[in-house]
Backbone as CSV, one residue per row, in Angstrom:
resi,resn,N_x,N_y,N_z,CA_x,CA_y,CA_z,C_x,C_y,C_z
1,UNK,-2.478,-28.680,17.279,-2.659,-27.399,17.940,-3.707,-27.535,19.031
2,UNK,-3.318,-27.132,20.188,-4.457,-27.537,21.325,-5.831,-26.041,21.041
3,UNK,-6.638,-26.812,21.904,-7.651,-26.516,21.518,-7.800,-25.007,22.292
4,UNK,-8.301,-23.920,21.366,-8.812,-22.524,21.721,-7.550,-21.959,21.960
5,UNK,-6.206,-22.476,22.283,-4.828,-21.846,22.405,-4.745,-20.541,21.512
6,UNK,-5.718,-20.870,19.971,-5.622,-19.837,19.302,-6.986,-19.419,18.572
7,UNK,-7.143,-18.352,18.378,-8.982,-18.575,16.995,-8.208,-17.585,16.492
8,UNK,-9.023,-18.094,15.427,-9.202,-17.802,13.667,-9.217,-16.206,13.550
9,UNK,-8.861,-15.757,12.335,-9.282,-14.782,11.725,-9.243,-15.043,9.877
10,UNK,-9.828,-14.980,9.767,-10.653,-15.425,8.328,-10.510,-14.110,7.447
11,UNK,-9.302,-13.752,6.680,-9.221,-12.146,6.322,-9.753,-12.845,4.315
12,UNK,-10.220,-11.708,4.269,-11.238,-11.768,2.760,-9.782,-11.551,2.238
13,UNK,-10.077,-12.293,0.464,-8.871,-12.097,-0.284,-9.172,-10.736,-0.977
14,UNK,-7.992,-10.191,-0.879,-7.570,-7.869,-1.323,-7.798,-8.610,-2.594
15,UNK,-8.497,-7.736,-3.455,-8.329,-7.145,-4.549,-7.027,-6.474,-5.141
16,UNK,-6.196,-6.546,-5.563,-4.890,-6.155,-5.867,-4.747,-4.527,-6.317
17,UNK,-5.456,-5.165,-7.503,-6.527,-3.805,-8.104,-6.136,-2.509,-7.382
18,UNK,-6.910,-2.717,-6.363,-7.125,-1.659,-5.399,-6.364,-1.413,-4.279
19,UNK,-5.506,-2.396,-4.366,-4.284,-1.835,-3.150,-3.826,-0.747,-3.018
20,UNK,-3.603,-0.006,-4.086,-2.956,1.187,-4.125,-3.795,2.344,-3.704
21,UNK,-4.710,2.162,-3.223,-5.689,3.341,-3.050,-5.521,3.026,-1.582
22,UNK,-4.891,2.703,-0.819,-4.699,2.377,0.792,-3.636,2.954,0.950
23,UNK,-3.029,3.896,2.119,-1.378,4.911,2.477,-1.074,3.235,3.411
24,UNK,-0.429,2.424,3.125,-0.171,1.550,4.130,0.734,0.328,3.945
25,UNK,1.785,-0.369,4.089,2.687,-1.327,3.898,1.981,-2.270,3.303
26,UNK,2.237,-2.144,1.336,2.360,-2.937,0.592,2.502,-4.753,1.095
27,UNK,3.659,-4.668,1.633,4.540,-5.896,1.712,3.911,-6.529,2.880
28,UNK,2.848,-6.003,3.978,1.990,-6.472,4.907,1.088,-6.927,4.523
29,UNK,0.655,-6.414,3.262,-1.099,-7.177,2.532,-0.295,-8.194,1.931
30,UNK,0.590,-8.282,0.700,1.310,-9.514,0.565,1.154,-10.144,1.136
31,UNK,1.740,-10.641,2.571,2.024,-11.352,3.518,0.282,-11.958,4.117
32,UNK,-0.492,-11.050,3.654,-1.951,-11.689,4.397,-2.756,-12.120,3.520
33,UNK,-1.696,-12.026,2.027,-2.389,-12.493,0.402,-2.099,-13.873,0.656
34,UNK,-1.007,-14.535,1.571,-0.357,-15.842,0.921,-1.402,-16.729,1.844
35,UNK,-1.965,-16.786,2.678,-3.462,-17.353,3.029,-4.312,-16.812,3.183
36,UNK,-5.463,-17.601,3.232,-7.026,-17.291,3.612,-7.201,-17.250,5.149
37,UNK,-6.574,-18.012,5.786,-6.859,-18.558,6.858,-5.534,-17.784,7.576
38,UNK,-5.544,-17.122,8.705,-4.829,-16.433,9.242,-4.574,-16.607,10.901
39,UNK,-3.842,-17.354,11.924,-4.179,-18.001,13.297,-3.606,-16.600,13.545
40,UNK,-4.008,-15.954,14.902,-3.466,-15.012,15.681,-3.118,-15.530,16.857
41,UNK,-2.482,-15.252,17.454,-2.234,-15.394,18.991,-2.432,-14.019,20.370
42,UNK,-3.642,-13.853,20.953,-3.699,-13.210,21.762,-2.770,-13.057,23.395
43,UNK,-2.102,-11.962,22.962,-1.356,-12.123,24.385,0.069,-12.935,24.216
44,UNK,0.223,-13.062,22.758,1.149,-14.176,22.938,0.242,-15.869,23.113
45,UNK,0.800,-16.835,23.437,0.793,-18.438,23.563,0.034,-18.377,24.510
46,UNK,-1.098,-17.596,24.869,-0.972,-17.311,26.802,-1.746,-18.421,27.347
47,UNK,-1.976,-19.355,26.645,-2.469,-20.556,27.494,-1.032,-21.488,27.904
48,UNK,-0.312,-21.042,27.101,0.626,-22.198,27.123,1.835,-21.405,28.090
49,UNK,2.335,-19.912,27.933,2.968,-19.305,28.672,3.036,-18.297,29.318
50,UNK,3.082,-17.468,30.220,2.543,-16.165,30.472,2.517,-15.073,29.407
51,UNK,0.918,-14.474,29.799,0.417,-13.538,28.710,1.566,-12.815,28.448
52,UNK,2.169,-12.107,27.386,2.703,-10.852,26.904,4.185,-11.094,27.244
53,UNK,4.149,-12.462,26.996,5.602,-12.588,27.931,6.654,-12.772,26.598
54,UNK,7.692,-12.839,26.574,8.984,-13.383,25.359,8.551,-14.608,24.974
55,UNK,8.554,-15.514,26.032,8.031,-17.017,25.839,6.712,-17.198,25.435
56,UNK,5.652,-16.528,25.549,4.449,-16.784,24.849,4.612,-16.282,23.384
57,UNK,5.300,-15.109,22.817,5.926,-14.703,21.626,5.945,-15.903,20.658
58,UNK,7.273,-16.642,21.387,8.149,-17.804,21.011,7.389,-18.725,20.667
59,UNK,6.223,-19.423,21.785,5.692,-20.339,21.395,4.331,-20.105,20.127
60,UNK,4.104,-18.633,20.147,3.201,-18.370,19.070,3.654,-18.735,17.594
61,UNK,5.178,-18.044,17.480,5.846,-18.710,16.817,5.717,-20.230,15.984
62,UNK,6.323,-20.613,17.218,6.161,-22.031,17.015,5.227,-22.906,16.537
63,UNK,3.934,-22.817,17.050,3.015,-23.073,16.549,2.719,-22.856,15.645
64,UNK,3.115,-22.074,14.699,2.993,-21.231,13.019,1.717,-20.284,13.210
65,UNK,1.501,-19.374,14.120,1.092,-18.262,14.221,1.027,-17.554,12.876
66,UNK,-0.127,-16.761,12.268,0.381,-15.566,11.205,0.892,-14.524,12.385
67,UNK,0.192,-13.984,13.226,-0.221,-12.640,14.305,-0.090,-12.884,15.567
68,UNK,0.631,-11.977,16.238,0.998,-12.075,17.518,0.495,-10.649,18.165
69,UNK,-0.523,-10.499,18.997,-1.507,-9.534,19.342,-0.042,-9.316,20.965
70,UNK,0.035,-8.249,20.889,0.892,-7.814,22.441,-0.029,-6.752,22.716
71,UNK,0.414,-5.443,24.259,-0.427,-4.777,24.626,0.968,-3.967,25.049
72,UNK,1.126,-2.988,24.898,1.800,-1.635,25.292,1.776,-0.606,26.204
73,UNK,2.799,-0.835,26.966,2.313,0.462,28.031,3.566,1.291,28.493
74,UNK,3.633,1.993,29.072,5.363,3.042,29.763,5.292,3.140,31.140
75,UNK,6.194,2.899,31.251,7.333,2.803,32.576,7.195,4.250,33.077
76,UNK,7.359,4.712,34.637,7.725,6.298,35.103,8.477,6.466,34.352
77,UNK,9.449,5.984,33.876,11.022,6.225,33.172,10.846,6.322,31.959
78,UNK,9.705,5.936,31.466,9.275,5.731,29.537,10.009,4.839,28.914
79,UNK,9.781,3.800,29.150,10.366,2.310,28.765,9.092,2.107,28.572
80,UNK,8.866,1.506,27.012,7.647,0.951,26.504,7.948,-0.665,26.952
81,UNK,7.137,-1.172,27.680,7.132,-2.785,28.250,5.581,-3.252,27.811
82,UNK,5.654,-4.932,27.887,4.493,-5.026,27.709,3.924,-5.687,28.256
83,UNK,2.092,-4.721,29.089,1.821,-5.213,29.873,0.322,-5.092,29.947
84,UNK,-0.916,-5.993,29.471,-2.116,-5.603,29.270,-2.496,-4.221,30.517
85,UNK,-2.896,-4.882,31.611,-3.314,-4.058,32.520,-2.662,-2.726,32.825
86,UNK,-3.473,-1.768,33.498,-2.985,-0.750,34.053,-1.942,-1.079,35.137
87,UNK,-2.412,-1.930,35.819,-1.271,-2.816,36.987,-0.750,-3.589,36.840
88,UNK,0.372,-4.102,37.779,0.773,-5.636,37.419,0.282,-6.731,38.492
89,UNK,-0.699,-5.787,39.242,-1.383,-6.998,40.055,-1.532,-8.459,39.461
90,UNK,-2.655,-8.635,38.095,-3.211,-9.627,37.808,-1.921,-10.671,37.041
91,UNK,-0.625,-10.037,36.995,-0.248,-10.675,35.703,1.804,-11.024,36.434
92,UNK,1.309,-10.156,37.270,2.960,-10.506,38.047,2.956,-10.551,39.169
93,UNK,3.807,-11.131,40.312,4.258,-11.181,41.703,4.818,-9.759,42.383
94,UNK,4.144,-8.437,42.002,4.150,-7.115,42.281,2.962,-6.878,42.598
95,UNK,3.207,-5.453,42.708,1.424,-4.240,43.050,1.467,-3.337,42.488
96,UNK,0.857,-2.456,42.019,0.978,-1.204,41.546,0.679,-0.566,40.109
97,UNK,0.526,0.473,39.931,0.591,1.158,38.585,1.828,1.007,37.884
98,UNK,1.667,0.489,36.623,2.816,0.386,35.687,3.384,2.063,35.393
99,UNK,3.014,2.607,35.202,3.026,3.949,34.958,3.875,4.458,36.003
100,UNK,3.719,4.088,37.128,4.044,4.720,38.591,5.510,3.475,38.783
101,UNK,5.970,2.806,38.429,6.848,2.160,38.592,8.373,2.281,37.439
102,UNK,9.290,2.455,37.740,10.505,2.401,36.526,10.637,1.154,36.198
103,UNK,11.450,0.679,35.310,11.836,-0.119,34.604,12.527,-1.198,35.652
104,UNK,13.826,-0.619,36.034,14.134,-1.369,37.147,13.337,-1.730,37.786
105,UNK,12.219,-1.748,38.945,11.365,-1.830,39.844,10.621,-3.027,38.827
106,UNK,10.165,-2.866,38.089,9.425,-3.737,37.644,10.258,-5.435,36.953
107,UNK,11.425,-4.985,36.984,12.589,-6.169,36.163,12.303,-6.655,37.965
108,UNK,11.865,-6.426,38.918,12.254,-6.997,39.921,11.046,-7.606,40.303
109,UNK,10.409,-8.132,39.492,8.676,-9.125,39.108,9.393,-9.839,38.796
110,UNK,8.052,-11.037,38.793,8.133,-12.010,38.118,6.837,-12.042,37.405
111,UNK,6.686,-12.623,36.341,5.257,-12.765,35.510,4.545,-14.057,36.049
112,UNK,3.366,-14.114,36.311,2.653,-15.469,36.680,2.210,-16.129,35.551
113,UNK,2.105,-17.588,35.985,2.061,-18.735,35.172,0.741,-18.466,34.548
114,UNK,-0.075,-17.843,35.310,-2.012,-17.487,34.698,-2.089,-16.371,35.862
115,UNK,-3.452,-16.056,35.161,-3.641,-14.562,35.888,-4.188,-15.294,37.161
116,UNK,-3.188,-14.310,38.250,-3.570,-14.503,39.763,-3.027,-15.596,40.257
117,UNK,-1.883,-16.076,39.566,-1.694,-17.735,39.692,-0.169,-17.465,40.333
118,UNK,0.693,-18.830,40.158,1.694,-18.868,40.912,2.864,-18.163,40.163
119,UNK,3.894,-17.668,40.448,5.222,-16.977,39.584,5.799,-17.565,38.713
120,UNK,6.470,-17.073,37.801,6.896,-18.046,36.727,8.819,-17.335,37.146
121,UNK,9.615,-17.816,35.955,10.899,-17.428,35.945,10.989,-16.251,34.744
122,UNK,9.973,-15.786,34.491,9.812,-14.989,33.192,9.559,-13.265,33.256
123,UNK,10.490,-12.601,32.883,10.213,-11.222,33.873,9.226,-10.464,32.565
124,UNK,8.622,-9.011,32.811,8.254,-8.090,31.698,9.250,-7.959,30.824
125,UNK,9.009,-7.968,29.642,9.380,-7.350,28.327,9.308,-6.637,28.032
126,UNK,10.779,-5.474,27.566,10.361,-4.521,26.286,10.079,-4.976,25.261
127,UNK,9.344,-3.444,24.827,8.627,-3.745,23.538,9.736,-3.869,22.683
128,UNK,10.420,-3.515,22.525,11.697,-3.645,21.997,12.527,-5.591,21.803
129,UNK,13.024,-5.698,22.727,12.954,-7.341,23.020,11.484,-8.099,22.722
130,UNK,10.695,-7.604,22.562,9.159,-8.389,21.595,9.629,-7.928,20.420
131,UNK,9.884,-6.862,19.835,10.240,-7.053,18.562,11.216,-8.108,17.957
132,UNK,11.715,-7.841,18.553,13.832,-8.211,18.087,13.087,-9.826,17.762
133,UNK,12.523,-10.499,18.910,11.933,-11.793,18.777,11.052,-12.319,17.302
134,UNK,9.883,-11.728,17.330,8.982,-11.291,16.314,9.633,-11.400,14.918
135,UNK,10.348,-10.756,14.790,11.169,-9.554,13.363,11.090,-10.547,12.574
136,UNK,10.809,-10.768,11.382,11.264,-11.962,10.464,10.115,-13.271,10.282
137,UNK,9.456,-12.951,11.337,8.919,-14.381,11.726,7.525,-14.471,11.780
138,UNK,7.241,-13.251,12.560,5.686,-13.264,12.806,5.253,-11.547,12.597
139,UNK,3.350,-11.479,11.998,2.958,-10.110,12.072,2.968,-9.659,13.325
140,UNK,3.277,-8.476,13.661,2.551,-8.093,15.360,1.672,-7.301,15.411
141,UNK,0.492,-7.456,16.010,-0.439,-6.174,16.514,0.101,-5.470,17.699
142,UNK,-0.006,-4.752,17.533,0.688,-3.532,18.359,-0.809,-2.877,19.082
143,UNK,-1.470,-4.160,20.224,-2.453,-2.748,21.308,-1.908,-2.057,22.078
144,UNK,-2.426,-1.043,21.663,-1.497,0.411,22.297,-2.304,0.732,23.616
145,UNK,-2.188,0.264,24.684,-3.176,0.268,26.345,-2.492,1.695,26.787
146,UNK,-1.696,2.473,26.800,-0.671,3.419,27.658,-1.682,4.876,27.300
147,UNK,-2.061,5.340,28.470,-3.382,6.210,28.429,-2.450,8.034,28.005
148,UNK,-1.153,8.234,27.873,0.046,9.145,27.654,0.051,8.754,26.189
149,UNK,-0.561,9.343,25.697,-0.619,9.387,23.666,1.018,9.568,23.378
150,UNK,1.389,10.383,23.776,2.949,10.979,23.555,3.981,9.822,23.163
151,UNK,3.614,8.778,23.762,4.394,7.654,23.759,3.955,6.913,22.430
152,UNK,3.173,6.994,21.607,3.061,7.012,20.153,4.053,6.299,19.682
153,UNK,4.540,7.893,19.387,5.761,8.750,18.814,6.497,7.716,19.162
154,UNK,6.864,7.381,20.407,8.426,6.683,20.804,7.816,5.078,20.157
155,UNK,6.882,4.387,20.114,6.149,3.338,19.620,6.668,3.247,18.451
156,UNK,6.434,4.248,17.668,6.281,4.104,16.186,8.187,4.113,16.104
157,UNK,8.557,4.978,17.000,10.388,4.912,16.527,10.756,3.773,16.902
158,UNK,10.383,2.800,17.440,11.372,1.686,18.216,11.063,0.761,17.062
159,UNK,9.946,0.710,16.330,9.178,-0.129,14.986,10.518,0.334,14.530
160,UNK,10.087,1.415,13.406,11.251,1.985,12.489,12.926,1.752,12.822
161,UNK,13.136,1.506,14.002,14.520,1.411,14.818,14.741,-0.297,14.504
162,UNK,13.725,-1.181,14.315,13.666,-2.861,14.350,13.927,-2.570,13.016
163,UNK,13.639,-1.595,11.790,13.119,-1.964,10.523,11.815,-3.212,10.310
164,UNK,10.896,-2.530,11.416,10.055,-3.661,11.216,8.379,-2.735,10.791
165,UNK,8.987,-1.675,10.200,7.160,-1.370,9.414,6.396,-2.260,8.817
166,UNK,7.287,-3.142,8.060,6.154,-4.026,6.917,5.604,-5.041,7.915
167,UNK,5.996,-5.305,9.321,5.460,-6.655,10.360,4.179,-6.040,11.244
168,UNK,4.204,-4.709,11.065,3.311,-4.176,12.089,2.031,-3.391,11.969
169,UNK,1.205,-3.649,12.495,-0.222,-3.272,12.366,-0.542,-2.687,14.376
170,UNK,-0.778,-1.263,14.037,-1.168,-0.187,15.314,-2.530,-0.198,15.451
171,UNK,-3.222,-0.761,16.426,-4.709,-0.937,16.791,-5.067,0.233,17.059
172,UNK,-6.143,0.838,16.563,-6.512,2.108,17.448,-7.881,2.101,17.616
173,UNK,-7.926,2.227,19.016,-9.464,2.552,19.371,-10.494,3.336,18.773
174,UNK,-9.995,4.228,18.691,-10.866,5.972,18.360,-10.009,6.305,16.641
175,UNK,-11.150,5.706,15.594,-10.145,5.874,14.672,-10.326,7.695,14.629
176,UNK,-10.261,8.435,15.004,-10.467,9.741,14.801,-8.801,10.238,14.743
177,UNK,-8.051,9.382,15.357,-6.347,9.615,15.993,-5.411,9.390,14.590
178,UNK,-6.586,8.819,13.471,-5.515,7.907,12.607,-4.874,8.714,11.551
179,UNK,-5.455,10.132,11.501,-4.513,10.981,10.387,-3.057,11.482,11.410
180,UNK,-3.305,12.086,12.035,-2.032,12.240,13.030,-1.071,11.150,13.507
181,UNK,-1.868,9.943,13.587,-0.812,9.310,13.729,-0.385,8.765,12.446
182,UNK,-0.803,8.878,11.646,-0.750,8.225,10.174,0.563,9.389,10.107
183,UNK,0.581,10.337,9.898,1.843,11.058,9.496,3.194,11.179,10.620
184,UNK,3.120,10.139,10.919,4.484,9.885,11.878,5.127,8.771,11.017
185,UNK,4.470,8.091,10.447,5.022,6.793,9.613,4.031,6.596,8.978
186,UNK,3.647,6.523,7.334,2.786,6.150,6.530,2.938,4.861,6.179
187,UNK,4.330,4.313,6.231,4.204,2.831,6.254,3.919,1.589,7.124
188,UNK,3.728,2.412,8.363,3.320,1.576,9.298,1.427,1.888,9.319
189,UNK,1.477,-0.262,9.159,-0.180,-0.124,9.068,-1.262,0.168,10.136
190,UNK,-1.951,1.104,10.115,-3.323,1.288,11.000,-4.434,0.428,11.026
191,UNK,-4.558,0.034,12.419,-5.785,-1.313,12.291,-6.917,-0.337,13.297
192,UNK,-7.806,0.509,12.592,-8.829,0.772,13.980,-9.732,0.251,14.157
193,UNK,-10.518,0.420,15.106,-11.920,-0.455,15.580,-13.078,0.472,14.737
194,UNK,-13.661,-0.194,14.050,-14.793,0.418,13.759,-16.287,0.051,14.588
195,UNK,-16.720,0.954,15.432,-18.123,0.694,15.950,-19.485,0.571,15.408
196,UNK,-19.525,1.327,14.190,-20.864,1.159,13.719,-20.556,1.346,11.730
197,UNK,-21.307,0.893,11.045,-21.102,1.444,9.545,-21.021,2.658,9.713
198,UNK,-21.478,3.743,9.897,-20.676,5.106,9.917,-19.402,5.480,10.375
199,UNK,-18.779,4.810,11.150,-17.461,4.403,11.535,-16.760,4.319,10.078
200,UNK,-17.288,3.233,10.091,-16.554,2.225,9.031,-16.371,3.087,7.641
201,UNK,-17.945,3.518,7.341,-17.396,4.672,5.892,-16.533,5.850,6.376
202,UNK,-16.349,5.990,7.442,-15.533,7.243,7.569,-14.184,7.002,7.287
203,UNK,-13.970,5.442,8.074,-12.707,4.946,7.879,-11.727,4.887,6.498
204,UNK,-12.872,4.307,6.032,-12.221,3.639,4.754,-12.773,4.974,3.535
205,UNK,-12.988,6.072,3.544,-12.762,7.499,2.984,-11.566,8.071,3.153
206,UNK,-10.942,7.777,4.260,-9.798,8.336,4.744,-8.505,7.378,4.131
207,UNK,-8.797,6.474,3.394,-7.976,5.672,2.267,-6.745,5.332,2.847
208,UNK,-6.631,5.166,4.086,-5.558,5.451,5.026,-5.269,3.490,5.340
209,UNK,-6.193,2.942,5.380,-5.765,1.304,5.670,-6.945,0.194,5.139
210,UNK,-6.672,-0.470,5.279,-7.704,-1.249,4.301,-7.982,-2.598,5.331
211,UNK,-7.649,-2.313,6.227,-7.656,-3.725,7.748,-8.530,-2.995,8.480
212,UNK,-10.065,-3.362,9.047,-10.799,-2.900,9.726,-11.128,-3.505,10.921
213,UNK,-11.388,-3.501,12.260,-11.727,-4.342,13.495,-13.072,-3.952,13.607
214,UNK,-13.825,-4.685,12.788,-15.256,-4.835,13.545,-16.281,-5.394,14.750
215,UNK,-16.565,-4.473,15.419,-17.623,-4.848,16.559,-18.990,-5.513,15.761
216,UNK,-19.521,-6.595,16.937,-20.437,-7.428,16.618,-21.892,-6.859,16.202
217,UNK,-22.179,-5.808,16.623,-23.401,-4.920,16.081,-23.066,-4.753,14.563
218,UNK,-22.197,-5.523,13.448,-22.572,-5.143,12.241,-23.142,-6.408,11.633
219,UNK,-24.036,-6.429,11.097,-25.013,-7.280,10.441,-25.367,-6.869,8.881
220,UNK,-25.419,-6.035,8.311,-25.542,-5.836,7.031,-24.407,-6.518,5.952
221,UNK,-24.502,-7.857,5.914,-23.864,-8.274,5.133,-23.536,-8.192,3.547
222,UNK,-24.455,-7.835,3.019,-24.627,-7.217,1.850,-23.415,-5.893,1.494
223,UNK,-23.691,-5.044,2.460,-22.384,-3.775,2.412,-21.329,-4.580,2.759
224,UNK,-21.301,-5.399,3.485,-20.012,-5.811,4.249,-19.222,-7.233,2.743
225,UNK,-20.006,-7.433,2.321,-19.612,-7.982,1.109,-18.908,-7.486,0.277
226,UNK,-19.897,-6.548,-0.778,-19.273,-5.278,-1.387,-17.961,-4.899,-0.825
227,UNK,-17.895,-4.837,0.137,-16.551,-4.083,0.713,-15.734,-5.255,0.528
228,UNK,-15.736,-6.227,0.689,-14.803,-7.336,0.721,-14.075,-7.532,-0.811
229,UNK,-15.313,-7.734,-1.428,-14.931,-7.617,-3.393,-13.655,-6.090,-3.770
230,UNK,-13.667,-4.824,-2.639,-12.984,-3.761,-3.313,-11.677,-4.046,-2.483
231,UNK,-11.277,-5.301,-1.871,-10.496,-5.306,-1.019,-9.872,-4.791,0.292
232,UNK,-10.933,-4.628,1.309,-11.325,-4.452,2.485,-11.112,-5.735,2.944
233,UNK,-10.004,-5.827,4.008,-9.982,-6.639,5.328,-10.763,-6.313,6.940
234,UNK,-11.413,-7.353,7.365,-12.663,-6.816,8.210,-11.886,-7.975,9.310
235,UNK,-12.645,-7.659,10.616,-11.463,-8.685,11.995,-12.434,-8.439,12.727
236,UNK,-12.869,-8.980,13.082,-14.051,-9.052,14.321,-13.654,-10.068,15.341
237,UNK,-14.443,-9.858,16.923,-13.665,-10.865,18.198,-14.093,-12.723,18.010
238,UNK,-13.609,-13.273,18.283,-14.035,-14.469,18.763,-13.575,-15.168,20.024
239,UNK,-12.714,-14.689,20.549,-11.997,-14.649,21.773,-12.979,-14.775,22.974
240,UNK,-13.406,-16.049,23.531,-14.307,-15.991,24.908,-15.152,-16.482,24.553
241,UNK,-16.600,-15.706,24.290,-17.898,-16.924,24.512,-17.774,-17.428,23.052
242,UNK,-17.217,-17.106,22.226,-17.108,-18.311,20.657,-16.633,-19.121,21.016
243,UNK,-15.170,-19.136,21.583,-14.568,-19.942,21.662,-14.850,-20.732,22.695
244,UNK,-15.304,-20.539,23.874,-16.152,-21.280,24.873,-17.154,-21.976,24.266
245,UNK,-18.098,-21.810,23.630,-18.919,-22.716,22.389,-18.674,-23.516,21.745
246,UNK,-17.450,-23.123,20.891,-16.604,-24.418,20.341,-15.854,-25.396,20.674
247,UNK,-14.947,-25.287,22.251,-15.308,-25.944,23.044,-16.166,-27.002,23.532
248,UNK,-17.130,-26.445,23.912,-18.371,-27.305,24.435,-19.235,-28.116,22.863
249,UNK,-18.614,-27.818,21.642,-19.611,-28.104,20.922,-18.168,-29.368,20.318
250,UNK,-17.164,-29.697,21.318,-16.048,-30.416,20.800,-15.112,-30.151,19.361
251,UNK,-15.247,-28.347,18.904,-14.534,-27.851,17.897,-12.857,-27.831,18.255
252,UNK,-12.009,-27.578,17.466,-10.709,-27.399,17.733,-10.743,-26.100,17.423
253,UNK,-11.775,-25.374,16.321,-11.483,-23.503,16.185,-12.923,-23.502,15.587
254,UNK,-12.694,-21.842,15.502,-14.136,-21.627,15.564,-14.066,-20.296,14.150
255,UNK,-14.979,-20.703,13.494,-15.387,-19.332,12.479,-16.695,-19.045,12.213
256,UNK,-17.023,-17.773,12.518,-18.505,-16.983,12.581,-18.448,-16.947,11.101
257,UNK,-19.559,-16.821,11.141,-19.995,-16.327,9.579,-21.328,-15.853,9.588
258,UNK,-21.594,-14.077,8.828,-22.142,-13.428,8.614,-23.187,-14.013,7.703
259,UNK,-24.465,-14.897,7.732,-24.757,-14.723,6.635,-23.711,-15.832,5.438
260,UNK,-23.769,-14.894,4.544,-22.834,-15.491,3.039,-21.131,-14.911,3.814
261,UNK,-21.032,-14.336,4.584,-19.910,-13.772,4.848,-18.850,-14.882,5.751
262,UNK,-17.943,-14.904,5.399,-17.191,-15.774,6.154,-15.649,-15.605,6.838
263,UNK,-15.606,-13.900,6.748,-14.442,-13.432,6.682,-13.827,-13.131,7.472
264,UNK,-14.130,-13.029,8.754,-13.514,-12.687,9.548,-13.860,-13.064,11.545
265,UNK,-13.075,-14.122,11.959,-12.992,-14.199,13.487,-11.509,-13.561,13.741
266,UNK,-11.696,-12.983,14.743,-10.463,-12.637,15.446,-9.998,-13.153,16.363
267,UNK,-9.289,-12.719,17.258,-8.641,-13.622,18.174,-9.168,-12.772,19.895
268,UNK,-8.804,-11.626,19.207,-8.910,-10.927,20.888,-10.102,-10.161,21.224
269,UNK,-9.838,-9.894,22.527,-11.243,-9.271,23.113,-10.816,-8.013,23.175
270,UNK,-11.069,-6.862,22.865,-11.035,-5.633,22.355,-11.974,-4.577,23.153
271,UNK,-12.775,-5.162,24.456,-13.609,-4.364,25.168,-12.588,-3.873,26.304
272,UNK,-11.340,-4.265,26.396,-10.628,-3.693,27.794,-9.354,-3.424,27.520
């Protein structure tokens, strides 16, 4: 596996016990029971193929990926495609607001080989065609970038339309969104960001998911332990200056560790 192509996420082993006290796809904690060690892929393969592309999917795949991190956004026309940025400046041989462009218009890109770099033969993807790929094979994180909440709704139907609830985990920024969206599909899992331990107890009161994205301001390892023993999954970034470190320190991957804590690097950068 080439080097930094992918980092770690280190998910604590669930308590079984206590699964049932989580509203959230059974058959998804299974699936994150059968290792310790969990590779994600940000963006897809995106060192190896353009970010968010089918082919970076594929090669995440390939590589034996657990997690395949994509980014979500809508078309003028409301075609969920997937495309980190607000634009497709950085990421295709176009200009413009994704939002402000249809579906067609944008099939008439090409995706670049690296950001700002030369064209590839690889056009945008529906989210839809990322599934169909995915289905069977790999988890997906689902970052939801599309600033039109409404489009949720159509998110969560195109999942349910794959039969792919038990593969999917919905990132959410602002866990404040997660009872409302929680009752559009209870089996589809909620992954929110927690910013601070008050975050975090709010979160996990709301008995709603048991997968948490922690920001680097948490240090109380002691609570963060405890929580691990009641079967709490915790995901924090390593994506960039970790992995730039490990790198330079001649690592092939990289895992932070809290202290006694050892549970969790992630893959992506979660500030944009």
């Amino acid at each position: 596996m080439k080097k930094i192509l992918f980092s770690t996420i280190l998910l604590g082993i669930i308590v079984s016990s206590t699964t049932h006290l989580y509203a959230q796809s059974i058959d998804l904690i299974k699936k994150l029971e059968q290792k310790s060690l969990h590779i994600a892929a940000h963006r897809g393969a995106h060192l190896e193929q353009p970010e968010n592309s089918i082919a970076a999917i594929e090669e995440a795949i390939r590589q034996g990926a657990s997690v395949v991190e994509v980014d979500v956004r809508a078309t003028k026309d409301g075609v969920l495609v997937l495309m980190h940025d607000k634009t497709v400046n950085r990421t295709t041989t176009g200009q413009g607001e994704v939002a402000k462009q249809t579906y067609a218009e944008l099939q008439q890109l090409h995706l670049r080989k690296k950001a700002n770099g030369e064209g590839s033969d690889h056009v945008i993807p529906t989210l839809s065609e990322a599934l169909r790929v995915a289905k069977g094979k790999i988890l997906v994180d689902l970052d939801f970038k599309e600033d039109r909440k409404e489009f949720i709704k159509k998110t969560y139907a195109l999942v349910e339309q794959e039969g792919m609830e038990d593969q999917v985990l919905f990132f959410l920024y602002d866990y404040k969104d997660m009872l409302k969206i929680y009752k559009l599909n209870p089996a589809i899992t909620l992954f929110p960001r927690a910013r601070s331990m008050k975050d975090l107890e709010v979160i996990l009161k709301m008995k709603l998911t048991s997968i948490v994205h922690l920001d680097e301001s948490f240090t109380d390892t002691g609570k963060l332990n405890a929580l691990r023993q009641q079967g709490i999954y915790f995901w924090m970034n390593s994506l960039g200056e970790y992995d730039d470190k490990a790198e330079q320190e001649g690592k092939e991957s990289l895992s932070i560790f809290f202290g006694e804590i050892s549970f969790c690097t992630s893959y992506s950068n979660r500030s944009s």
